[in-house]
C-alpha positions in Angstrom: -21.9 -16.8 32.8 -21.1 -18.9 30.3 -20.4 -15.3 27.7 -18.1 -14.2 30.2 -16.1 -17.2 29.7 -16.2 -17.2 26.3 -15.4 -13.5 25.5 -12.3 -14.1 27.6 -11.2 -16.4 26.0 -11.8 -15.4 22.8 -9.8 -12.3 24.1 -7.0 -14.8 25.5 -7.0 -16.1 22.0 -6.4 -12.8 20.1 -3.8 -11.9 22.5 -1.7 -15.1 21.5 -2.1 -14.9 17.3 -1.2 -11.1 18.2 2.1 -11.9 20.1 3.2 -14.8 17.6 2.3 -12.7 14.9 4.4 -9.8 16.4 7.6 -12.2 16.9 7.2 -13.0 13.4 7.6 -9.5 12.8 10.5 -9.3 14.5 12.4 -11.6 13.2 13.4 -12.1 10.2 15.1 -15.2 10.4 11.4 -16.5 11.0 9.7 -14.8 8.6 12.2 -16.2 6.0 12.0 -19.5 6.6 8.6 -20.0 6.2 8.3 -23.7 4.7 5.2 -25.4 2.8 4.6 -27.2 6.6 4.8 -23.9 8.6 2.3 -22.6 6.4 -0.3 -25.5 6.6 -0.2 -25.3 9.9 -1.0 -21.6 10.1 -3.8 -22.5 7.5 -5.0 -24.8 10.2 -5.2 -22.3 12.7 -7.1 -19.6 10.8 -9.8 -22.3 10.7 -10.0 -23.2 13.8 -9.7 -19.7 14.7 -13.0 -19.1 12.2 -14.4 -22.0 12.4 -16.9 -21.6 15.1 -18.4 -18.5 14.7 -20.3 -19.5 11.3 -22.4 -22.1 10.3 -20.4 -24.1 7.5 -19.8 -27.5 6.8 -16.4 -28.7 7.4 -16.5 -30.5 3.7 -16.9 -26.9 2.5 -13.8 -25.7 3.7 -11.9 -28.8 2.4 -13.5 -27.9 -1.0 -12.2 -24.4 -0.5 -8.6 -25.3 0.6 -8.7 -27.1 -2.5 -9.6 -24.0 -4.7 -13.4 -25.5 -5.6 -15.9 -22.6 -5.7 -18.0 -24.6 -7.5 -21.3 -23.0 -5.7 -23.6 -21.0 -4.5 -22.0 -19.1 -1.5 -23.9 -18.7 2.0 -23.6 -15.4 3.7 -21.9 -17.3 6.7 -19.1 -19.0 4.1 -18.8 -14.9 2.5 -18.0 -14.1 6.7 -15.7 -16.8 7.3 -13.2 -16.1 4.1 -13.6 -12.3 5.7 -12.3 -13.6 9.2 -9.6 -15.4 7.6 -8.7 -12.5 5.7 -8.8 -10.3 9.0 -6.7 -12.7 11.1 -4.2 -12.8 8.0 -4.0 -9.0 8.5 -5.2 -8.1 5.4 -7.8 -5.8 5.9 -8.1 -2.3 6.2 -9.1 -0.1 9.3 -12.6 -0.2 8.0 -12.8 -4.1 7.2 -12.2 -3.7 3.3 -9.8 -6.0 1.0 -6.5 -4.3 1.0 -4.4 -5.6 -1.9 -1.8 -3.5 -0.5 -1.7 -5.1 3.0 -2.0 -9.0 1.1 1.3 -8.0 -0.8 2.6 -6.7 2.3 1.8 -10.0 4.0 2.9 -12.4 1.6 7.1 -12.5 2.4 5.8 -13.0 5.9 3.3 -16.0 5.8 3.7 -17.7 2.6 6.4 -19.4 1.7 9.2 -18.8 -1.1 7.6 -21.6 -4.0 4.2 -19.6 -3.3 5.2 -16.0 -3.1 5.6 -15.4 -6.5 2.3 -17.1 -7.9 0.4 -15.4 -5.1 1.4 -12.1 -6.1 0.7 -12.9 -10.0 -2.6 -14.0 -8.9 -3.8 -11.3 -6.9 -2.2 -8.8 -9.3 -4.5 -10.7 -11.9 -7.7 -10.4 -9.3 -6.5 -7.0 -7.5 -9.9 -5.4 -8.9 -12.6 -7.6 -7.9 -13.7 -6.1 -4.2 -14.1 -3.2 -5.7 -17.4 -5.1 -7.6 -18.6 -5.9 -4.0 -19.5 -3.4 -1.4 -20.4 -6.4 1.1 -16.7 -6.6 3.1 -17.7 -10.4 3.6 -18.1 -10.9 -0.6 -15.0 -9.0 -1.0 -12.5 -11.1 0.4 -14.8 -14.5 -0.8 -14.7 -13.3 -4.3 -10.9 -12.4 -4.7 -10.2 -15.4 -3.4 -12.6 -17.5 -6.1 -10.8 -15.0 -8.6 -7.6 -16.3 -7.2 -7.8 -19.6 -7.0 -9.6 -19.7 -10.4 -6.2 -18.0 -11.7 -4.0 -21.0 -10.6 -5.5 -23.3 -8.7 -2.6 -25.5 -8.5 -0.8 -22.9 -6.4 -4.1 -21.7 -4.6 -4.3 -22.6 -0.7 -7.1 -21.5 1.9 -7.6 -21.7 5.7 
């Protein structure tokens, strides 16, 4: 009973990131006025929306917002960088690192100051799924390439 519950609202949940998501998409006004707030905020929400389907400490995600990969990665840590990366829409079909789709993204959840660093860094990183064929490691290693790069500009959910 209690995975009925769940699952529906879990599906409730999807159903409301898709339909803000989508008016983001439709307006621009919105999607251009992303500010450094706006953004932190959404960060917050990618966690919380990750958050509790893997196993890791909440002190590892602070180090990770932070840009400190300083160690070894659990598989459940690889996962959760792969859901962020999912709910940011930045994955393909299949579940792969599109570099394409994060570029694509960018003008619509980051805001101006970060745009351009983002893009430099993941130009700079744009190669590294390809050394991982786990989807999870993918997204967990571009983003340790990433915020190795410039870790002053470097933000995670």
């Amino acid at each position: 009973m209690g995975t009925a519950r769940s699952t529906s609202c879990w599906h409730r949940s999807w159903q409301l990131l898709l339909l803000l998501l989508g008016l983001l998409l439709l307006s621009p006004k919105l999607c251009d006025a992303v500010t450094m707030q706006q953004f932190l905020q959404s960060l917050d929400m990618m966690r919380n929306g990750c958050m509790g389907k893997f196993k890791v400490p909440l002190d590892t995600l602070d180090r990770l917002r932070d840009g400190d990969f300083s160690f070894e990665p659990s598989q459940d840590l690889l996962c959760y960088t792969k859901c962020v990366a999912q709910l940011a829409g930045i994955l393909t079909k299949k579940g792969d690192f599109s570099v394409n789709k994060a570029m694509a993204q960018m003008p619509i959840i980051l805001p101006a100051e970060l745009q351009d660093p983002a893009q430099k860094a993941l130009n700079h990183c744009k190669d590294e799924p390809k050394a991982h064929k786990d989807q999870c490691a993918q997204v967990y290693y571009i983003s340790k390439c990433m915020a190795d790069y410039d870790r002053p500009n470097f933000k995670f959910p």
